[in-house]
N, C-alpha and C positions, 0 to 999 in steps of 0.2 A: 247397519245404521245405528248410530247414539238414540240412547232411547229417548234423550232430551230434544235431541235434532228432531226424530219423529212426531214427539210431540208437538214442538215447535211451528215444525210444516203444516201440520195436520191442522191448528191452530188458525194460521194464515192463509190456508184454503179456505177454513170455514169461514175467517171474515171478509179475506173476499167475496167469496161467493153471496155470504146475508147480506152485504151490502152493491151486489152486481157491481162489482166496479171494473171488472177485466171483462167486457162483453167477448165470446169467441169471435175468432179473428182479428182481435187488436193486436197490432202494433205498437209496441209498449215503449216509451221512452225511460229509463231509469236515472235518474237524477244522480251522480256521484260523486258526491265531495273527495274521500278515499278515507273517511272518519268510520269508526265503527257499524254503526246503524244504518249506512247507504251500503257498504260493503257486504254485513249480512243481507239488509236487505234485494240487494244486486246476487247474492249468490244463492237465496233461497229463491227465488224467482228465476233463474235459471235451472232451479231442478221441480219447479212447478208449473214451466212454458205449455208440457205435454198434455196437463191435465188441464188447463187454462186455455188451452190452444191459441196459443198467444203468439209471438216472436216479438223478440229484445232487441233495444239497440241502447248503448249505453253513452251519455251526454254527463260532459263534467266540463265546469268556467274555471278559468281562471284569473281571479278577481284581481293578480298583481298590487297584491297588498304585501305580501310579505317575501317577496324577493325569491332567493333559492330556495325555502319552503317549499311556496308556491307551486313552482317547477316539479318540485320534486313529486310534489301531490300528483300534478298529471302525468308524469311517466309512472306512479303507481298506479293510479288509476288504467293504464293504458296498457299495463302489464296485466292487473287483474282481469281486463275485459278478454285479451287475448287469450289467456289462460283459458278462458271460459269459451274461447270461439265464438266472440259477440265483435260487432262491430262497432267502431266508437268514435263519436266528437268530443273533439278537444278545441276550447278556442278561446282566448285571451280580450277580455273587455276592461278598460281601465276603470274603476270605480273611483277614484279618488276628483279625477275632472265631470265626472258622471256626477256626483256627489255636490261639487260646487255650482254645478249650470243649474241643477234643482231643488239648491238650498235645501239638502235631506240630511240624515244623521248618515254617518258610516256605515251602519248597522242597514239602516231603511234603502241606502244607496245599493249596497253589496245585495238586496236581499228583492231588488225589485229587476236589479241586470240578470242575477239569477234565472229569474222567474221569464223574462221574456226574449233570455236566450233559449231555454228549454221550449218557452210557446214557437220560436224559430225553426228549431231544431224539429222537432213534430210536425211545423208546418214544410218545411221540406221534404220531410217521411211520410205525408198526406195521413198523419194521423191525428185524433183526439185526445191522448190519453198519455199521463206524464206521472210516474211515481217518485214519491221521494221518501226518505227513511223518518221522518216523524215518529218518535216515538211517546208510551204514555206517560216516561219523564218527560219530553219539553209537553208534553198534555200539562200536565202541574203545572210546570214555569209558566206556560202560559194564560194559565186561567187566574195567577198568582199576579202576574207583568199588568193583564188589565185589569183586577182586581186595585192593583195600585194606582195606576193611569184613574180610575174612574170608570166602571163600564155597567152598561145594564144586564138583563138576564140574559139577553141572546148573546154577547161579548162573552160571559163568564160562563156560558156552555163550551170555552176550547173549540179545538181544531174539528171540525168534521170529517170522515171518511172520504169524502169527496167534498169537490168544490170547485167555482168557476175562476177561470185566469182573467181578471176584470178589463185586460184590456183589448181583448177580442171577443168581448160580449160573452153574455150571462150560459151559451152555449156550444161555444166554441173549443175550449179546450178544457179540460176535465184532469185535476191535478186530483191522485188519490194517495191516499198514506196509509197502506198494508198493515205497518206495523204498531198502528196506533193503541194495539192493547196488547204490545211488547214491550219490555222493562229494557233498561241501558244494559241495564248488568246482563240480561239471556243476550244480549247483541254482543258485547262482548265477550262474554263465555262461548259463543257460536264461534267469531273468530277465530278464538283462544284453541278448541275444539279443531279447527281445519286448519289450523298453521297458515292464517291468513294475513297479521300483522300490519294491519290497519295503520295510517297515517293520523297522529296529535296533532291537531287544531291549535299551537301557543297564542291565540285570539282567544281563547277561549276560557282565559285564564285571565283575563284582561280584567280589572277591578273595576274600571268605571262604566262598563257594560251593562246594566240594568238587566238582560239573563243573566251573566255571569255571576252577579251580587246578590242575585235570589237563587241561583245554587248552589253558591257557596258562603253565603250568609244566612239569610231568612229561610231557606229549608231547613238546615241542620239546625235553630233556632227553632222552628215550627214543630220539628221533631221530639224537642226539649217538653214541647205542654202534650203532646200527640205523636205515639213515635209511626201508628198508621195515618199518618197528614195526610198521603199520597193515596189510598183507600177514601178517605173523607172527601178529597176535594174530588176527586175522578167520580164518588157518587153524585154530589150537590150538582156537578155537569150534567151528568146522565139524568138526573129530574128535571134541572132548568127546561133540556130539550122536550123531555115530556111534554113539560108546560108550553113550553114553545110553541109546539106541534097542535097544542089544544087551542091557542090563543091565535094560529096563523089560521083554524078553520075558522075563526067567527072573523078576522078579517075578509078571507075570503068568501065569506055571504054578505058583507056590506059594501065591497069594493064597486061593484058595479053598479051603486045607490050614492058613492060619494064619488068616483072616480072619472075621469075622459080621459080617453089617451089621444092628444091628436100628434100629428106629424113633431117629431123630437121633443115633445114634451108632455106633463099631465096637467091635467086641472082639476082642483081639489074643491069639491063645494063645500061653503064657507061656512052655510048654516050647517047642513049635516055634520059636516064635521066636530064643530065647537059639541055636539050631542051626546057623541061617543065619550065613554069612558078616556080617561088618559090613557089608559096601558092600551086599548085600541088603536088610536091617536100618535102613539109611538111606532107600534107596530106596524100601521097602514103606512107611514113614513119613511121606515126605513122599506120597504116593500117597493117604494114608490121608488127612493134612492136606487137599490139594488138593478132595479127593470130599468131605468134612465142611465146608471155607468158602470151594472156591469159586476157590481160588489159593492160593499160598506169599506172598504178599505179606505182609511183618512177621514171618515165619518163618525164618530166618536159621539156618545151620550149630549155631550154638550151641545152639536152640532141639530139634534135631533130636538131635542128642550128649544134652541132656539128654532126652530122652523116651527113646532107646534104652538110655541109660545105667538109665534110672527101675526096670527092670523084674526088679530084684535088689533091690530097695526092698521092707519088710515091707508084710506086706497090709493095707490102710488107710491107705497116703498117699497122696495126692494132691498133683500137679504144677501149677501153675498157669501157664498161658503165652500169650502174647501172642493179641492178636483174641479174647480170654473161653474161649479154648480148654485144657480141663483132662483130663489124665490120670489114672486112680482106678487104684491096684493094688489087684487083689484074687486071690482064691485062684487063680484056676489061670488068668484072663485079665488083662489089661490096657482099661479102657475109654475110649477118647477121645471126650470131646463139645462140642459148641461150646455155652458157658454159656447 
């Protein structure tokens, strides 16, 4: 074995394993576009099933965006699982009328069929557990994306290790990303290394794409004042979460002083509330959001300001906000429910 391969593996044991995210006996669904870093990803996972004790089955969409591309993707795809003696879904959702019925971007369209065709795919394999090749390059772009969007500390701590599929509840399905302190480049050199010849993404290359224009604008720009940007930002994450972690215990010794959960919704007491700190305030919030639908997905800083803000509003109005989720003041609570 490549002593870089060994490294490599040896690497991706060990975060899985710190982070439990392959319990024994899962049934692992591997997520594969046929781009570099699902491909690596797909093939070091097949030679760490034994030690994982795990078993693969390999799920790839076909978003019919790009015509014989496309195509092409999944008979690589189907060759590569083969290769490996994995079993494989293949299965074709249009994005582009997906896209129009829920007034979403392209990007949000492709990226939400994605997501809950793999929750499909798992839930016919009667399993929890869904990997995808995330790596600590899109870590940057993304802490970069909502960095520009506007986002608070929990937003610009990036992807986490694990996380919930928001729309089968907060514990339902368990999407993990292996590779999330792997570079593009070791994905590609692994490739490179097994004569595996990975599928180009030409979307990816797309200039009005908000990823594509911070990898290939404002990185190599950010690089210019900082040529370790990617060391910089990947730390400021890793403290955020510190902080994060420190700020969600003092939520969780006040929630059950401000909080009611009744049947589908909370109720947030009005005095105790206004008490707390702001960063409390936020935080209990989004807490609130996450346990009600599931995730903060489409719940954005602004969304958050106004619900805290809401709660000096006369009694009788109501907030409307993103995912059908609405705020009611009323006399001495606050009620959040998803419509």
């Amino acid at each position: 074995m490549h002593s870089q391969d060994k490294r490599l593996l040896e690497a991706v044991l060990a975060f899985i394993r710190q982070h439990d995210l392959v319990p024994a006996g899962t049934t692992l669904v591997v997520g594969v576009s046929g781009g570099p870093d699902s491909v690596c990803l797909l093939h070091l996972l097949a030679q760490l099933h034994g030690a994982l004790e795990s078993s693969l089955h390999v799920a790839h969409l076909n978003h019919m965006l790009r015509g014989a591309e496309s195509d092409d993707d999944a008979e690589y795809v189907t060759k590569v699982a083969n290769g490996l003696g994995l079993d494989v879904t293949v299965e074709r959702r249009e994005v582009r009328s997906y896209r129009a019925r829920h007034h979403l971007s392209l990007e949000d369209a492709a990226r939400r069929l994605r997501y809950q065709f793999l929750a499909d795919v798992a839930d016919r394999l009667g399993t929890d557990v869904v990997a995808v090749g995330h790596t600590a390059d899109d870590q940057v772009e993304t802490i970069l994306m909502r960095l520009v969007r506007g986002a608070g500390a929990k937003g610009l701590q990036g992807m986490q290790p694990v996380t919930a599929w928001p729309s089968l509840g907060p514990s339902s399905l368990r999407v993990i990303r292996p590779l999330l302190m792997v570079s593009r480049k070791e994905t590609e050199a692994y490739c490179r290394r097994h004569g595996l010849e990975p599928r180009v993404d030409s979307s990816n290359l797309l200039p009005h794409q908000l990823r594509n224009r911070i990898r290939h604008e404002l990185l190599p720009l950010l690089r210019s004042y900082n040529p370790r940007i990617h060391e910089a930002l990947l730390r400021t994450a890793d403290a955020l979460s510190g902080e994060q972690s420190f700020v969600e215990e003092h939520v969780s010794r006040v929630w059950c002083e401000v909080v009611v959960e009744t049947e589908g919704a909370f109720l947030v007491d009005k005095k105790r509330f206004v008490m707390l700190h702001p960063a409390l305030q936020r935080h209990l919030l989004r807490e609130v959001v996450e346990r009600l639908l599931g995730s903060l997905e489409d719940v954005e800083w602004k969304h958050i300001e106004r619900m805290r803000t809401s709660f000096d509003l006369r009694t009788g109005k109501r907030v409307i906000l993103p995912r059908k989720l609405v705020l009611c003041v009323e006399k001495e609570k606050c009620r959040l429910a998803a419509g």
